[in-house]
mmCIF file of the C-alpha atoms, coordinates in Angstrom:
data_MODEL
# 
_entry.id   MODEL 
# 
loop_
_atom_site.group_PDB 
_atom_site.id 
_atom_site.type_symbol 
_atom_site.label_atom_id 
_atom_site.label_alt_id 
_atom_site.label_comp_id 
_atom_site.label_asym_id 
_atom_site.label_entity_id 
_atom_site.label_seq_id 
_atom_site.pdbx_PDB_ins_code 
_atom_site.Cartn_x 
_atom_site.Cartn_y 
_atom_site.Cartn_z 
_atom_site.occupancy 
_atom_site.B_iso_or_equiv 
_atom_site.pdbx_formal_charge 
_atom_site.auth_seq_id 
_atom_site.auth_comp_id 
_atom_site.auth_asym_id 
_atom_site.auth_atom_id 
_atom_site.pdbx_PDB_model_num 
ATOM 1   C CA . UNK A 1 1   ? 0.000   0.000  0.000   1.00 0.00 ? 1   UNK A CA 1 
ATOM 2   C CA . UNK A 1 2   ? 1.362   3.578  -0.810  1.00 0.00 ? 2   UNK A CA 1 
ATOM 3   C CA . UNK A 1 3   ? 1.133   6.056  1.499   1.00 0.00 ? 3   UNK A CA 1 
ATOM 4   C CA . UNK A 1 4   ? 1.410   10.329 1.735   1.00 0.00 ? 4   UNK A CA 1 
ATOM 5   C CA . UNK A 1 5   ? 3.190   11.920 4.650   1.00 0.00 ? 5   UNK A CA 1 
ATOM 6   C CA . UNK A 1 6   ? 2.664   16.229 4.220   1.00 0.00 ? 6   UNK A CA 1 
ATOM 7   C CA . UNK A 1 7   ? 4.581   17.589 6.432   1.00 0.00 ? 7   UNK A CA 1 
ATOM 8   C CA . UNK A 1 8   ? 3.544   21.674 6.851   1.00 0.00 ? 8   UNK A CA 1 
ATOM 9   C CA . UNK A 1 9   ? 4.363   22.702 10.699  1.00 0.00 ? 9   UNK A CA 1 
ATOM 10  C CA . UNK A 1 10  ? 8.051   24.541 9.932   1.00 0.00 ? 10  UNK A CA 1 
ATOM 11  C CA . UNK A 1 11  ? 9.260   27.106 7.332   1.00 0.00 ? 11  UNK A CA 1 
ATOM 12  C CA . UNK A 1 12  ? 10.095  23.972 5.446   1.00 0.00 ? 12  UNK A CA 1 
ATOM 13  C CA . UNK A 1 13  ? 7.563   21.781 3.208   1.00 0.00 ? 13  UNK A CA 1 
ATOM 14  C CA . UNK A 1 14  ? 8.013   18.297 2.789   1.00 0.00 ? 14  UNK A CA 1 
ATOM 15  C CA . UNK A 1 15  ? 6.400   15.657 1.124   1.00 0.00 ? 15  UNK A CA 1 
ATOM 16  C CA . UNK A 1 16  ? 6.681   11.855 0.624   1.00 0.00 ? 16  UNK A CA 1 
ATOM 17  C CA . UNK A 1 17  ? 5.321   9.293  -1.001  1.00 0.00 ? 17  UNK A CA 1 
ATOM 18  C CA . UNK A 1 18  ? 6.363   5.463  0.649   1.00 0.00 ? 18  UNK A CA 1 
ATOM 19  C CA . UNK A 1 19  ? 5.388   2.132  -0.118  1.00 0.00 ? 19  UNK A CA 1 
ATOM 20  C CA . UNK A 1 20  ? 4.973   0.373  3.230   1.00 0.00 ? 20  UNK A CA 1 
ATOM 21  C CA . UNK A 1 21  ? 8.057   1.007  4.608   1.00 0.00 ? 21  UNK A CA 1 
ATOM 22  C CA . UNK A 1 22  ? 10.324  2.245  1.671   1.00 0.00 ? 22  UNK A CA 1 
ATOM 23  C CA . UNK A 1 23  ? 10.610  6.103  0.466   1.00 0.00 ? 23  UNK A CA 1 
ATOM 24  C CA . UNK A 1 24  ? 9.361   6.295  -2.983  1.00 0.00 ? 24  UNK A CA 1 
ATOM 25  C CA . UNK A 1 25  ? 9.757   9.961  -3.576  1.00 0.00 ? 25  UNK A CA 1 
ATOM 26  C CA . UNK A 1 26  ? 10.159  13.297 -1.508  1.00 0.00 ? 26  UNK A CA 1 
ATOM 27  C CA . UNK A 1 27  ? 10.895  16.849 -1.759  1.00 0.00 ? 27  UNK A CA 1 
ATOM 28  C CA . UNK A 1 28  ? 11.035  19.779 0.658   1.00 0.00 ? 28  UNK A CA 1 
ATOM 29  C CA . UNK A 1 29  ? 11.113  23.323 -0.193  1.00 0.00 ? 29  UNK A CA 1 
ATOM 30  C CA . UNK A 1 30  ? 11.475  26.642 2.331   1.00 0.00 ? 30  UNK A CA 1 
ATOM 31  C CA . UNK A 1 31  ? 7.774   27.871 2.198   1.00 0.00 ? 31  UNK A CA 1 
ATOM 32  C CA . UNK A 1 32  ? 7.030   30.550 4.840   1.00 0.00 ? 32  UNK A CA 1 
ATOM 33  C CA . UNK A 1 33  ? 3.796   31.773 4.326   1.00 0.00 ? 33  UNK A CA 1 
ATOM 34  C CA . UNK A 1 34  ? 3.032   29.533 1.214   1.00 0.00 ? 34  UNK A CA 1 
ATOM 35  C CA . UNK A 1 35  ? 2.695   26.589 2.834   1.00 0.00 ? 35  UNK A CA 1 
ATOM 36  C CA . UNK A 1 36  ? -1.011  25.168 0.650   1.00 0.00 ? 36  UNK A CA 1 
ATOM 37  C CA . UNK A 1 37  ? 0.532   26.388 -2.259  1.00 0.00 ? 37  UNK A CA 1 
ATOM 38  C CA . UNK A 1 38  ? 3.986   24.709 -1.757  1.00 0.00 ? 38  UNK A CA 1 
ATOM 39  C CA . UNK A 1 39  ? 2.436   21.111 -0.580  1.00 0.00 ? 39  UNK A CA 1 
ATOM 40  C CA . UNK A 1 40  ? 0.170   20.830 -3.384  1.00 0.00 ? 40  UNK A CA 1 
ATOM 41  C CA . UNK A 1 41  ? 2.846   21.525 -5.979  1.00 0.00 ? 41  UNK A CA 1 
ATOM 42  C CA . UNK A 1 42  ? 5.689   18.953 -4.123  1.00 0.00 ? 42  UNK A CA 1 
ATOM 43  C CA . UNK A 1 43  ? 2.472   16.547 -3.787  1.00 0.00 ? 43  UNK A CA 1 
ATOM 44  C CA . UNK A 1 44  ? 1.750   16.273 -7.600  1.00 0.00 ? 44  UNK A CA 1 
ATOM 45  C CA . UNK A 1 45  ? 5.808   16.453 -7.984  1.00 0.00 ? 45  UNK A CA 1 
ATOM 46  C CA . UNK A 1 46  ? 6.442   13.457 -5.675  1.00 0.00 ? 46  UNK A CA 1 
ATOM 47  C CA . UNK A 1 47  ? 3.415   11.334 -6.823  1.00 0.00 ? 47  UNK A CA 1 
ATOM 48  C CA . UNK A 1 48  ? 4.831   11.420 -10.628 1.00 0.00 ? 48  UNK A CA 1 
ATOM 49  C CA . UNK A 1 49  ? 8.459   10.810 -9.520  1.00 0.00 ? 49  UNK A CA 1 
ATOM 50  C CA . UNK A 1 50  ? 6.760   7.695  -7.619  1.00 0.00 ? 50  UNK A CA 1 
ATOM 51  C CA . UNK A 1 51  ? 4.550   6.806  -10.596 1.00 0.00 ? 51  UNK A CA 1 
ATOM 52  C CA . UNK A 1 52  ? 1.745   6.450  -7.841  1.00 0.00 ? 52  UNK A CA 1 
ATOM 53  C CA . UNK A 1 53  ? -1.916  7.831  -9.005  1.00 0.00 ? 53  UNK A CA 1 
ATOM 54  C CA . UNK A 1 54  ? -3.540  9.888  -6.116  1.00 0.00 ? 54  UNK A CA 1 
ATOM 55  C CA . UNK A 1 55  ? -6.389  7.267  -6.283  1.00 0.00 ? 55  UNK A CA 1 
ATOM 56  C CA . UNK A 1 56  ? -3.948  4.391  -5.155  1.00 0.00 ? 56  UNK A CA 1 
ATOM 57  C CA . UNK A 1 57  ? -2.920  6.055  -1.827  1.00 0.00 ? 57  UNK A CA 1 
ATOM 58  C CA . UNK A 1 58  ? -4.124  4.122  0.638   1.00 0.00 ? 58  UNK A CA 1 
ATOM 59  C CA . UNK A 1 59  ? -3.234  6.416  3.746   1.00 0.00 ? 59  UNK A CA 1 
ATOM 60  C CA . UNK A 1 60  ? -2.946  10.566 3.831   1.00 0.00 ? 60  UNK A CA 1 
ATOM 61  C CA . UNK A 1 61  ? -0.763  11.210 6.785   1.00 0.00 ? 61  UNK A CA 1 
ATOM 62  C CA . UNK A 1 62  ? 0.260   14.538 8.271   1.00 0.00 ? 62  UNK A CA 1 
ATOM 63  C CA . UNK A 1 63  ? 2.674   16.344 10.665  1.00 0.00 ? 63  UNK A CA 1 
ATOM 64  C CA . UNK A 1 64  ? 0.717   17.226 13.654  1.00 0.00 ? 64  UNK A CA 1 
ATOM 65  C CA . UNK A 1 65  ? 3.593   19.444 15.235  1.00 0.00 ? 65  UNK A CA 1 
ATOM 66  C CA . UNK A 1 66  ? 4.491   20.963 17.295  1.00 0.00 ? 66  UNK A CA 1 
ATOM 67  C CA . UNK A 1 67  ? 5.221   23.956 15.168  1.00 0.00 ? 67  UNK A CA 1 
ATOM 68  C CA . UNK A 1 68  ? 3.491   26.324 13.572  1.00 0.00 ? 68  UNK A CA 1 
ATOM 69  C CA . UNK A 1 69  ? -0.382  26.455 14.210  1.00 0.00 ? 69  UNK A CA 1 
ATOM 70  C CA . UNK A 1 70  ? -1.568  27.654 10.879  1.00 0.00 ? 70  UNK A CA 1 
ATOM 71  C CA . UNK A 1 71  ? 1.380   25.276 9.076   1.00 0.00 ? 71  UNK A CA 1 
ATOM 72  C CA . UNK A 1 72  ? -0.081  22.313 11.053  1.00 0.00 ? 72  UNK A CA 1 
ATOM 73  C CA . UNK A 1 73  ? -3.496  23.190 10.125  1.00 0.00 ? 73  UNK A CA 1 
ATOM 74  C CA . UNK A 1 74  ? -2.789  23.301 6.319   1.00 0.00 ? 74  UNK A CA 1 
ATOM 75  C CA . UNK A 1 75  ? -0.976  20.035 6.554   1.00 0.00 ? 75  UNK A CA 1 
ATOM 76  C CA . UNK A 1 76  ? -4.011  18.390 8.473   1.00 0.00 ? 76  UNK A CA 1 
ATOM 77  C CA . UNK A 1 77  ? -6.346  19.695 6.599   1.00 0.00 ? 77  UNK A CA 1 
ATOM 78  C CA . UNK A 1 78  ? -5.203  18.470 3.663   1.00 0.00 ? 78  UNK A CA 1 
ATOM 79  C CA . UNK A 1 79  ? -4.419  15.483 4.485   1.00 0.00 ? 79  UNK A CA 1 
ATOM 80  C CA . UNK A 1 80  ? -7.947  15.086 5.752   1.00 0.00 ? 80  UNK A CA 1 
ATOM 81  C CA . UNK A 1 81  ? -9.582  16.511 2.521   1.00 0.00 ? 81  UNK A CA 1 
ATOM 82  C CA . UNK A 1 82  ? -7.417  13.689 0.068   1.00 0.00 ? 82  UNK A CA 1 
ATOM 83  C CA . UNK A 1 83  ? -8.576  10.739 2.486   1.00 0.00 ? 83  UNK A CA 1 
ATOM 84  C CA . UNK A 1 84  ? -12.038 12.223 2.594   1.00 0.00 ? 84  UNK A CA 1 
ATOM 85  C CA . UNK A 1 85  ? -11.977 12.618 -1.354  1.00 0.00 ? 85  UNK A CA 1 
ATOM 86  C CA . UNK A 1 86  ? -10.693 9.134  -2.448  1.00 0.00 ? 86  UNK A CA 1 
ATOM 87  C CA . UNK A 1 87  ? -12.282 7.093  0.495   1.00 0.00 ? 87  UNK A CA 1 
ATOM 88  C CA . UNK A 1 88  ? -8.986  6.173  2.320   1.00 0.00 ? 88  UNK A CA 1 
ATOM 89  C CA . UNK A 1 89  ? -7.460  6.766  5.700   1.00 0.00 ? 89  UNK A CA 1 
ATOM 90  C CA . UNK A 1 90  ? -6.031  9.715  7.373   1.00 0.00 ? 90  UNK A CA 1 
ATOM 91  C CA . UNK A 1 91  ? -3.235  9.928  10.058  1.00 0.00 ? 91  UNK A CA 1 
ATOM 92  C CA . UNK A 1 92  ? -0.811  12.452 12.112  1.00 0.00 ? 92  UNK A CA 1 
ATOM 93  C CA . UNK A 1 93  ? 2.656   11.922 13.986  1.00 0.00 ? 93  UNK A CA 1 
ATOM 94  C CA . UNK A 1 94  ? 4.348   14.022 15.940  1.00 0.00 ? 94  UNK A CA 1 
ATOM 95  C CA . UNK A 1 95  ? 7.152   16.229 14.276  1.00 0.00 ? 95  UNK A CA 1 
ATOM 96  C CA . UNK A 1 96  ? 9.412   15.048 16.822  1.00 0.00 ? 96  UNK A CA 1 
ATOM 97  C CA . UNK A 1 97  ? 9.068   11.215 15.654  1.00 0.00 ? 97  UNK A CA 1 
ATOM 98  C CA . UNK A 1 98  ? 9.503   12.352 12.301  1.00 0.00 ? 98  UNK A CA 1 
ATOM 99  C CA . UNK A 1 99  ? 12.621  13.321 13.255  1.00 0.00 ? 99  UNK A CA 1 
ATOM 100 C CA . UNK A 1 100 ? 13.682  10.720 15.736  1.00 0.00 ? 100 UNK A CA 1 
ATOM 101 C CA . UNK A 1 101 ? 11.913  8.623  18.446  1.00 0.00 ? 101 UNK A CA 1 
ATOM 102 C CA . UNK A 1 102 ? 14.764  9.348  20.762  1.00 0.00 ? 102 UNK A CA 1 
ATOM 103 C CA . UNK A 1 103 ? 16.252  13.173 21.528  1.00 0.00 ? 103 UNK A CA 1 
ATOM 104 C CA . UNK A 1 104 ? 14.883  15.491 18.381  1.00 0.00 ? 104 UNK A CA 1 
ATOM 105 C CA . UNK A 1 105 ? 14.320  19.654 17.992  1.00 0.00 ? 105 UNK A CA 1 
ATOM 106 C CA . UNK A 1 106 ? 12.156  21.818 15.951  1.00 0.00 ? 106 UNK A CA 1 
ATOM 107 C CA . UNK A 1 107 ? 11.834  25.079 15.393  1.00 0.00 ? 107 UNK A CA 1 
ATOM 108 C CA . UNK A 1 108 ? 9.436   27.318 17.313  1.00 0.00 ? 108 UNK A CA 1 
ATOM 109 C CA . UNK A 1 109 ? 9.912   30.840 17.612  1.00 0.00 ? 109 UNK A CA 1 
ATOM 110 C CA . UNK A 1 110 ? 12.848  33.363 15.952  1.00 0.00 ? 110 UNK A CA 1 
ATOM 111 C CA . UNK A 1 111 ? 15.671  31.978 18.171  1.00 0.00 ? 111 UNK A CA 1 
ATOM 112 C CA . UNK A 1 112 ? 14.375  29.497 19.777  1.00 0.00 ? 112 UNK A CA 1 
ATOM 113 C CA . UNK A 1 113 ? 13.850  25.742 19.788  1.00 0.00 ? 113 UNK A CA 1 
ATOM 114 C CA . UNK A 1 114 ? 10.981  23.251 20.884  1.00 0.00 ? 114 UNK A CA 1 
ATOM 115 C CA . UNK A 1 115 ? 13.676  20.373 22.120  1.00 0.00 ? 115 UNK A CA 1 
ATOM 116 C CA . UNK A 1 116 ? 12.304  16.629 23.437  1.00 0.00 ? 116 UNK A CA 1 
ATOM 117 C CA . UNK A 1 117 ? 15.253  14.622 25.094  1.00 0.00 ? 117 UNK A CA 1 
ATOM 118 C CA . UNK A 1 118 ? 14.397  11.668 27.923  1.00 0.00 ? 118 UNK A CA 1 
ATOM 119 C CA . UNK A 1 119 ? 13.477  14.409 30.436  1.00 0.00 ? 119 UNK A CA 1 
ATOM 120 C CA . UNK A 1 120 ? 10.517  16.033 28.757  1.00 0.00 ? 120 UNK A CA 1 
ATOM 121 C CA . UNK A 1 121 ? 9.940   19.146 25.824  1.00 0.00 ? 121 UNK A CA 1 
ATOM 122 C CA . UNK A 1 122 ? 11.612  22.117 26.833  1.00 0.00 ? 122 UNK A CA 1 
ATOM 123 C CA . UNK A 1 123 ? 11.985  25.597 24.856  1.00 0.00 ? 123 UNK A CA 1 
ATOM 124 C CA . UNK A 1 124 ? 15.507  26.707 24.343  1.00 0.00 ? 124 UNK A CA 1 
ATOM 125 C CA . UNK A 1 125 ? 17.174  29.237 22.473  1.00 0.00 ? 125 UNK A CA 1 
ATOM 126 C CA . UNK A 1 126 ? 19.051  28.055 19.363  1.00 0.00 ? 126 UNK A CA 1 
ATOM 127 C CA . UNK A 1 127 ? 22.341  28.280 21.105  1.00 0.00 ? 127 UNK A CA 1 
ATOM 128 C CA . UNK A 1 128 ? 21.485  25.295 24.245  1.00 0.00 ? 128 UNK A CA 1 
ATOM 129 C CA . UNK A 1 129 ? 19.586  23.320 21.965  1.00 0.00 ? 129 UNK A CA 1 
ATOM 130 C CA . UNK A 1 130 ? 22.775  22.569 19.871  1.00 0.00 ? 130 UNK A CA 1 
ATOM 131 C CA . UNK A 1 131 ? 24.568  21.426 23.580  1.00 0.00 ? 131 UNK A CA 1 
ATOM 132 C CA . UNK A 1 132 ? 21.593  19.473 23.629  1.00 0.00 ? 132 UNK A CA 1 
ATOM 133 C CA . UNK A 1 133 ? 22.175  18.194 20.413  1.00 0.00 ? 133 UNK A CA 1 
ATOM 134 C CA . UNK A 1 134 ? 25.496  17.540 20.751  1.00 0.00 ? 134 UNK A CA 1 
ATOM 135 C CA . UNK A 1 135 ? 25.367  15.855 24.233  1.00 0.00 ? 135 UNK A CA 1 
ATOM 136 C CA . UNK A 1 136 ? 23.199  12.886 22.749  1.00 0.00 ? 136 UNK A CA 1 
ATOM 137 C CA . UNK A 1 137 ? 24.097  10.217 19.858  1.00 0.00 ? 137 UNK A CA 1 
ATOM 138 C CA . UNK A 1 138 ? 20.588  10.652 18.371  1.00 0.00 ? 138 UNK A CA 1 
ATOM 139 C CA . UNK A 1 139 ? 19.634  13.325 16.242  1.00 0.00 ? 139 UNK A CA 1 
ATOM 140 C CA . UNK A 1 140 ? 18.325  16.596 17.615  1.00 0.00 ? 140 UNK A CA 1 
ATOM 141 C CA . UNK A 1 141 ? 17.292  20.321 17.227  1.00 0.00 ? 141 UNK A CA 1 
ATOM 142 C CA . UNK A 1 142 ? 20.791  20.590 14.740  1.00 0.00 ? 142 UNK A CA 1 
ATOM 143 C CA . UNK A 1 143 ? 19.387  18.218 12.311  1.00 0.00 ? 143 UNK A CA 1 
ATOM 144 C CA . UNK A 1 144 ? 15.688  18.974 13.132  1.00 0.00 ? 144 UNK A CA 1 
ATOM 145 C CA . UNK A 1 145 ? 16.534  22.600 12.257  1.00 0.00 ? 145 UNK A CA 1 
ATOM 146 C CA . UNK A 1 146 ? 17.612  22.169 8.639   1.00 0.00 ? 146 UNK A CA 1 
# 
């Protein structure tokens, strides 16, 4: 079964298209502000490279943040709308186990980074979430950052 993951909660758009387990296509693009726009055109992009037909997608899943509220809301909502349209399934995961189920950072505010390690989410500016980052063998706000 193929499957969508739109991924809308940070500056940065990403899309992919997997078949069970394997990555088919994706591309990401720096969309502040453009976000509906930017998914859209990446989703069409990704489903050619994949020679998958938008009627064959068996599961829409989305990015449910944290991150941006009105990035996280586009994402849903279309991933909601294309299960809703073709009769299929819709899901979310967390940003953070996007990145890794272990230590992982996003982006929150100018500055400043949303952080999960094994004590809990804590917001830090950029500066301690790198020591963060650097203090644990998993990746973290560095990587989740890019």
């Amino acid at each position: 079964m193929s499957w969508v993951l739109i991924s809308t909660s940070s500056p940065t758009v990403s899309v992919a298209v997997f078949d069970q387990d394997r990555l088919l296509a994706s591309r990401s693009e720096e969309a502040p502000m453009r976000a509906s726009g930017t998914a859209l055109r990446l989703l069409a992009e990704v489903l050619e490279e994949a020679g998958v037909s938008k009627e064959t997608v068996g599961l829409w899943a989305a990015d449910l943040g944290p991150g941006s509220f009105t990035g996280v809301k586009v994402g849903v909502t279309l991933a909601k709308t294309l299960a809703f349209a073709f009769g299929t399934r819709a899901a979310g995961f967390a940003s953070f186990d996007l990145i890794d189920t272990g230590s992982a950072g996003v982006p929150s505010r100018k500055g400043m980074y949303l952080v999960r390690d094994g004590e809990g989410i804590d917001e830090l500016p950029e500066d301690h979430a790198r020591v963060v980052a650097a203090n644990t063998s998993r990746p973290s706000a560095e990587n989740g950052a890019e």
